[in-house]
C-alpha positions in Angstrom: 0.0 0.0 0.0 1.2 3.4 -1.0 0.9 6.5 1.6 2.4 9.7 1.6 3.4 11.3 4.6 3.9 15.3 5.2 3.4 18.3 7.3 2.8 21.6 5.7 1.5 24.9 7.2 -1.5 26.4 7.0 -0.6 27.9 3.3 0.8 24.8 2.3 4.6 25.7 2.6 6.8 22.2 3.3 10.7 24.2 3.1 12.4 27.5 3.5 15.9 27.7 2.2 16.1 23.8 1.5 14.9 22.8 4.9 11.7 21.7 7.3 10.5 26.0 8.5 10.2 24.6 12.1 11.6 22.4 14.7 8.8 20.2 16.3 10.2 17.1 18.0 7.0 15.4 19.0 5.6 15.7 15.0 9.2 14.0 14.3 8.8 11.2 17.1 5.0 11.2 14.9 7.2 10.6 11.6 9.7 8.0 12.8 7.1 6.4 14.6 4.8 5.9 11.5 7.7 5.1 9.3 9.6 3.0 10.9 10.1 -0.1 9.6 9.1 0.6 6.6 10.3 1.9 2.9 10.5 5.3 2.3 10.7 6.8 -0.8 12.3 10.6 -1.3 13.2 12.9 -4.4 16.9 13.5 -4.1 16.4 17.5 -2.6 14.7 15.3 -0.1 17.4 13.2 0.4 20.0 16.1 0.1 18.3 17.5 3.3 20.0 14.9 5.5 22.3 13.1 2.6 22.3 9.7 4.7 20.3 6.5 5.2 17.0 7.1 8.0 18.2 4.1 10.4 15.0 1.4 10.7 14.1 1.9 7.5 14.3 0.8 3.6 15.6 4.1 1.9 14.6 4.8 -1.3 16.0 7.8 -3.8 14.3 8.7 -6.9 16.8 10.8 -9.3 16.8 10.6 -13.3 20.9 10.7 -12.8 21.9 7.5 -13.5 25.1 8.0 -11.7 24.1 10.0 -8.4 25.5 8.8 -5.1 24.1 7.8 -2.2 25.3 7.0 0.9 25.6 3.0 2.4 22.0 1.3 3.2 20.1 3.9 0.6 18.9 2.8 -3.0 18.8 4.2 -6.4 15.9 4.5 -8.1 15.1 6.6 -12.0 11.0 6.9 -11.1 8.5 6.5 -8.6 7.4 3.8 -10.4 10.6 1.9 -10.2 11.1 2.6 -6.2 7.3 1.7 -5.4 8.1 -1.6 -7.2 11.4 -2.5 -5.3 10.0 -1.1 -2.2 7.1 -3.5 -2.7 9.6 -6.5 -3.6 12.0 -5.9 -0.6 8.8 -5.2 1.8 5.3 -6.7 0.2 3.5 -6.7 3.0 4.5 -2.9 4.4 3.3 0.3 3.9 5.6 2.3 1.4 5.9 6.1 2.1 6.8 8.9 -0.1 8.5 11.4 1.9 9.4 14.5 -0.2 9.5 16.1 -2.4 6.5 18.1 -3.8 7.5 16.4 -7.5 6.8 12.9 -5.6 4.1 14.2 -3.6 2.5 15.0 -6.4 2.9 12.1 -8.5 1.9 9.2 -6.0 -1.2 11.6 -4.3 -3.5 9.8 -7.2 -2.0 6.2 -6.6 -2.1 6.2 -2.7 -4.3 4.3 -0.8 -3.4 6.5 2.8 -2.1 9.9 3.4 -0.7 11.0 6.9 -1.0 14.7 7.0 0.5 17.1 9.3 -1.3 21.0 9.6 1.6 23.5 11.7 -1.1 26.1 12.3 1.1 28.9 10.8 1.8 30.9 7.9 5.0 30.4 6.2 7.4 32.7 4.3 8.9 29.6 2.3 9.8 29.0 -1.2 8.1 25.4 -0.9 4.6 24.5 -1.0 2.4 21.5 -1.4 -0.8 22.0 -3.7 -3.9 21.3 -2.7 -5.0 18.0 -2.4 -8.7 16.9 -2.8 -10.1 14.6 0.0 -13.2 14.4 -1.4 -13.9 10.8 -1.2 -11.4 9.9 1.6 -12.2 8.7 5.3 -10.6 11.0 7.8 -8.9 8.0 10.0 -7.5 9.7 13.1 -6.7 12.9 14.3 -3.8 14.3 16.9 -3.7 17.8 17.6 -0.8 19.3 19.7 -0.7 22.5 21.4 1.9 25.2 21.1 4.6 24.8 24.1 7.7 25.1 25.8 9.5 23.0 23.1 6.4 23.6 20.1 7.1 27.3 18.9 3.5 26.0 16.7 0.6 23.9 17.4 -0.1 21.4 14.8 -2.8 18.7 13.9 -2.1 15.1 12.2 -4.6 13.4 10.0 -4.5 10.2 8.8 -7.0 9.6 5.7 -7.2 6.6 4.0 -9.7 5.6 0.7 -10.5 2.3 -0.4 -9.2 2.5 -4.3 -6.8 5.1 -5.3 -7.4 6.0 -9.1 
């Protein structure tokens, strides 16, 4: 089963200056939590953010250069297609993620059968943002919200939705 899994703000921005616009640790522990174990699947910006392997995890780059390099434990692949397929034959019976970028995000939106979504209620300055997705037609799963704190400059709210037959 293909999912995506995100958190954008409340005008859709995901980055600011090639990275995540805020530091909330207990969305993160929500991320590594929901993916681990599991492929994930990232564009290589994505995986340029971090340039190493998530530990726990099947890690998957998508890049059309055929002779990028990645670090030990991550895998080449030239399409979504091709990492949804290994993903799937390394790991048939897990949930595969897509993780970044927008590109990606945008691509496996019509072929996913869950999305875990993340709302940072604020208003971003970035220079990326998600579109707009259409839930029409989903089930809203389950919902965490999170109050602003100590260590939470935001609140946020995650949302799991999940439909039956992705197009």
């Amino acid at each position: 089963m293909l999912a995506l899994i995100y958190a954008r703000s409340e005008n859709h921005c995901i980055g600011k200056d090639g990275q995540i616009p805020w530091r909330l640790p207990d969305e993160f522990a929500h991320f590594k939590r929901t993916t681990m174990g599991r492929p994930i699947i990232m564009g290589r910006r994505t995986y340029e953010d971090h340039n190493s392997a998530l530990p726990g995890r099947l890690n998957i780059v998508v890049t059309s250069n055929k002779d990028y390099e990645v670090a030990d434990g991550v895998v080449l692949a030239h399409s979504l297609d091709d990492a949804i397929a290994r993903a799937q034959r390394e790991h048939n019976d897990k949930e595969v993620f897509v993780i970044g970028g927008v590109g990606l995000f945008e691509q496996a939106f019509e072929q996913a059968a869950r999305v875990y979504e993340t709302v940072v209620h604020t208003t971003i300055d970035g220079d990326t943002f998600l579109p707009v997705f259409d839930f029409v037609g989903w089930d809203r799963v389950t919902v965490q919200e999170h109050p602003a704190d100590d260590r939470h400059k935001y609140a946020w709210t995650a949302t799991e939705y999940e439909r039956e037959t992705p197009t």
